[in-house]
N, C-alpha and C positions, 0 to 999 in steps of 0.2 A: 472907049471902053470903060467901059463903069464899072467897078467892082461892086460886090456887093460884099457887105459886111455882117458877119454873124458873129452873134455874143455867142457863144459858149461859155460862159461863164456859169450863167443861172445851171447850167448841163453838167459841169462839173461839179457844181455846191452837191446837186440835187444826186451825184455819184457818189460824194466822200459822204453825205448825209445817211444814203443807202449802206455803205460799205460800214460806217459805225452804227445804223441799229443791225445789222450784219453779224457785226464784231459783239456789241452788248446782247444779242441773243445769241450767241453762241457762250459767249463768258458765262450767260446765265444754265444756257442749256447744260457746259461742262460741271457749273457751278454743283445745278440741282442732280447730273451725274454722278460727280463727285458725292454729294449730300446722300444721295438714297443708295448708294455702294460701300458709305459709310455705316449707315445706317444697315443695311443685308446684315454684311458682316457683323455687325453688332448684334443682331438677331441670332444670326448662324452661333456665332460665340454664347450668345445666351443660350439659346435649345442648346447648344454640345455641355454646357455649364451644367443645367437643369438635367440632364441623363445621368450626367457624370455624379450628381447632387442623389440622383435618385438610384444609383446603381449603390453608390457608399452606404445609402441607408437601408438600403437590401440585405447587402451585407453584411453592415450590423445587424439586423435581422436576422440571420443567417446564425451568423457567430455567435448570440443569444443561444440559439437553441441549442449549435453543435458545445455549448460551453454547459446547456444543461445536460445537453445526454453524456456529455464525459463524465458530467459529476454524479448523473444515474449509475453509469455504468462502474466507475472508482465505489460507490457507496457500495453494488452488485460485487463487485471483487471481494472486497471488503467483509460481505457476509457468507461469499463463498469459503475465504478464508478459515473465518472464524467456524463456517462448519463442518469446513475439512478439518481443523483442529478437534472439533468437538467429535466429529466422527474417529478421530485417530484414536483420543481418548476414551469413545466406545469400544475400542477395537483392541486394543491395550487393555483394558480392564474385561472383557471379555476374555481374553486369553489367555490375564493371568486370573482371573477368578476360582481356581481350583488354588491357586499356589497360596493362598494363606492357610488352606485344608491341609495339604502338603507339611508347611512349615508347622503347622500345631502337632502334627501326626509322627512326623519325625523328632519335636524337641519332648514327646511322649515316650518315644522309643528311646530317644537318648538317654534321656532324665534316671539316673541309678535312687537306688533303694537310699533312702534316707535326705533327697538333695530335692526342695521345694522352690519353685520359683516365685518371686512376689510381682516381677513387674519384667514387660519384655519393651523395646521400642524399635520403631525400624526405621531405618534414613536411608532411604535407596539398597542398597544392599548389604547393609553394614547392619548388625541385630546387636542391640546390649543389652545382656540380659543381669538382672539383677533376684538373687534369691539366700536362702539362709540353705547350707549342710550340715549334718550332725557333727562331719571332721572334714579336714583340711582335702585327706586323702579320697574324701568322695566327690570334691571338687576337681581334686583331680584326675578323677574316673570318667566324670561327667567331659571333661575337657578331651580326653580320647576320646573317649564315646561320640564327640564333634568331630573329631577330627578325621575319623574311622567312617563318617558316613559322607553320602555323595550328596548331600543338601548342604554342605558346611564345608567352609575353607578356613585354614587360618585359627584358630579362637585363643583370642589374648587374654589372658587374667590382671583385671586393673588392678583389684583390691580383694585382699581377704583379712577382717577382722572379725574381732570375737565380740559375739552382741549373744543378749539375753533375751529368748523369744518365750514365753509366757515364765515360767520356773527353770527353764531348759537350758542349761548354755550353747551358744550353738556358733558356727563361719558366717559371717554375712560374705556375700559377694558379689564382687559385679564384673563381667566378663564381657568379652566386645569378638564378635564373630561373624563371619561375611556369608551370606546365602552365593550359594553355587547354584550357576544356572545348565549346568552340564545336564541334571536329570531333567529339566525342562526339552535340554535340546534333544535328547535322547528319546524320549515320550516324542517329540516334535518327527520327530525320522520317523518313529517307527508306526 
């Protein structure tokens, strides 16, 4: 019996040589795997970046405008104010617009026989009046005569001295008396 003899050797080189380019195209295949999965993501990251980029600048966009139209709208408030102020002050001088007719018409009727006024001022509702009498006691006629009507509250006497108006000796005076607004409200009701 004769055996016969086989190499298997050259069989196995020619196995492990298979099994490493085997293994090196697989390493490569994971390799370039890995590579263009790196690369996706890196894409995907980029496009989410670039929306993200482009949504912010929208945005400002956005806020631009809503930041003019507030400042339209604030400048808008702003003139509506000023001409509800101006309307209020139309509205007020309208109303009182008789009442300086009033106040001349009444410091007519009060003013007695011999008592001249030189100068009147008004500060809100406070009147000082400044003028000459022939005597003390028509100043203080005049100062009932204030005080007796329903246009006038109050009337205080600052000063009475004696001054010379052309040859004449005469009171200078000056008086400080409050306009009532009772007959206003009274006209107002009725």
């Amino acid at each position: 019996m004769s055996s016969i003899r086989i190499n298997l050797l050259p069989h196995r080189q020619q196995k492990r040589a298979q099994q490493q380019r085997l293994m090196v195209l697989m390493a490569v295949a994971v390799a370039a795997a890995g590579a263009l999965t790196v690369f996706a993501v890196h894409m995907v990251i980029e496009d989410a970046k670039n929306i993200q980029t482009q949504r912010n600048e929208l945005l400002r966009q956005e806020t631009a405008v809503l930041d003019k139209q507030i400042a339209e709208i604030k400048t808008l408030k702003d003139k509506t104010k000023s001409l509800l102020d101006r309307k209020a002050v139309v509205e007020s001088l309208q109303n009182n617009r008789s009442e300086a007719v009033h106040l001349f018409d009444q410091l007519a009727r009060q003013l007695p026989e011999g008592v001249y006024l030189k100068s009147l001022k008004q500060a809100g509702e406070t009147l000082t009046l400044q003028g000459y009498a022939q005597s003390s006691a028509q100043v203080a006629s005049f100062m009932r005569n204030l005080d007796a009507s329903p246009q006038f509250d109050s009337p205080n006497l600052v000063e009475v001295r004696s001054a010379l108006v052309g040859k004449l000796q005469a009171s200078e005076f000056t008086l400080i008396v409050r306009q009532s607004r009772q007959q206003d409200k009274q006209e107002g009701g009725a």
